[in-house]
C-alpha positions in Angstrom: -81.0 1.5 -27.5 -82.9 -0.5 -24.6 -84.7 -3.4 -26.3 -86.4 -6.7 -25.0 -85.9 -10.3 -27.0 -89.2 -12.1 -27.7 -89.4 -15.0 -27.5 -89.2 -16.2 -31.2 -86.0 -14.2 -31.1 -84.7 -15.5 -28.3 -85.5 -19.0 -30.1 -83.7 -17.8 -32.9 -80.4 -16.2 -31.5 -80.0 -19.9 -30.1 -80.5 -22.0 -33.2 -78.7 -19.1 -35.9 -76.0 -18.9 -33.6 -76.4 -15.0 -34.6 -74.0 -12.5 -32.2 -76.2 -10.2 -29.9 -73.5 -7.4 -30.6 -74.3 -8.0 -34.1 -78.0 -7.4 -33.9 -77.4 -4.7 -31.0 -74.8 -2.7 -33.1 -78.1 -2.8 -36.5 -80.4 -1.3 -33.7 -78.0 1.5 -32.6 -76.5 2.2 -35.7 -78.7 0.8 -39.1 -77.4 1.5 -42.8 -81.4 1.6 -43.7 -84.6 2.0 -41.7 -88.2 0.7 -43.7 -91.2 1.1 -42.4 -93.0 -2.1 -42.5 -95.6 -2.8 -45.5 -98.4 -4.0 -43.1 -98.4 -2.7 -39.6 -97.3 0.4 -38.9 -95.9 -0.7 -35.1 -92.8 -2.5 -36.6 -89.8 -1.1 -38.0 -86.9 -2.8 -40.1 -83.3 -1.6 -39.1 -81.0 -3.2 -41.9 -77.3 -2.9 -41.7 -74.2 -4.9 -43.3 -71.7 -7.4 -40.9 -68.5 -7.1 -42.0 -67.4 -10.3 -39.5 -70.0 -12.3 -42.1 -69.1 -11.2 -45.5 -71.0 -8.3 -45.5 -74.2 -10.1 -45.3 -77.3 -7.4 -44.4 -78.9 -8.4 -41.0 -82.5 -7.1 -41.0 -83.8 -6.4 -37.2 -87.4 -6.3 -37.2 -88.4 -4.1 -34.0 -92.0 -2.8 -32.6 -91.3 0.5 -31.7 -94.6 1.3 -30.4 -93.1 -0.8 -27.3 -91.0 0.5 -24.2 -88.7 -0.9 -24.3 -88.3 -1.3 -28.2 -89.3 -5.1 -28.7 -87.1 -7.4 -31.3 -89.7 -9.5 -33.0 -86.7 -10.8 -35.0 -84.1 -10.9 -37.7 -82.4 -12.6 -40.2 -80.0 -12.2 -43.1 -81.6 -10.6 -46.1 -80.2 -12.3 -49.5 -82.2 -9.7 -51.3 -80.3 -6.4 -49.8 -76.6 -8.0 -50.5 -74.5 -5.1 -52.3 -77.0 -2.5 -51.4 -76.4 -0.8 -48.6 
């Protein structure tokens, strides 16, 4: 998928020291899409990284952009052991 960092995700993949290939490989291939709650532009890809104890990364994207636009991510406590 072709995508574009923000820049609060760029700020973020330096300080969380989070792989790209980690948050690439949730956009190409995510256990769970959501719609998001409030604006209908962003969409949450959600899948689990084996390298960090099966944590579930959560990719927040605005797919109303071309390219797709990475708003950001994060690990989500509150999907652990359910996807």
């Amino acid at each position: 998928m072709d995508y574009v960092l923000t820049q609060h995700a760029q700020d973020l993949l330096l300080r969380r020291n989070i792989p790209i290939a980690w948050i690439e490989r949730t956009l190409d291939a995510p256990a769970k899409v959501d719609s998001d709650r409030f604006d209908d532009t962003l969409e949450h890809r959600l899948a689990p990284i084996p390298e960090h104890g099966h944590r579930v990364l959560r990719v927040i994207i605005n797919k109303s952009s071309n390219p797709v636009r990475v708003v950001t991510f994060y690990f989500d406590r509150n999907m652990r052991d359910k996807i």
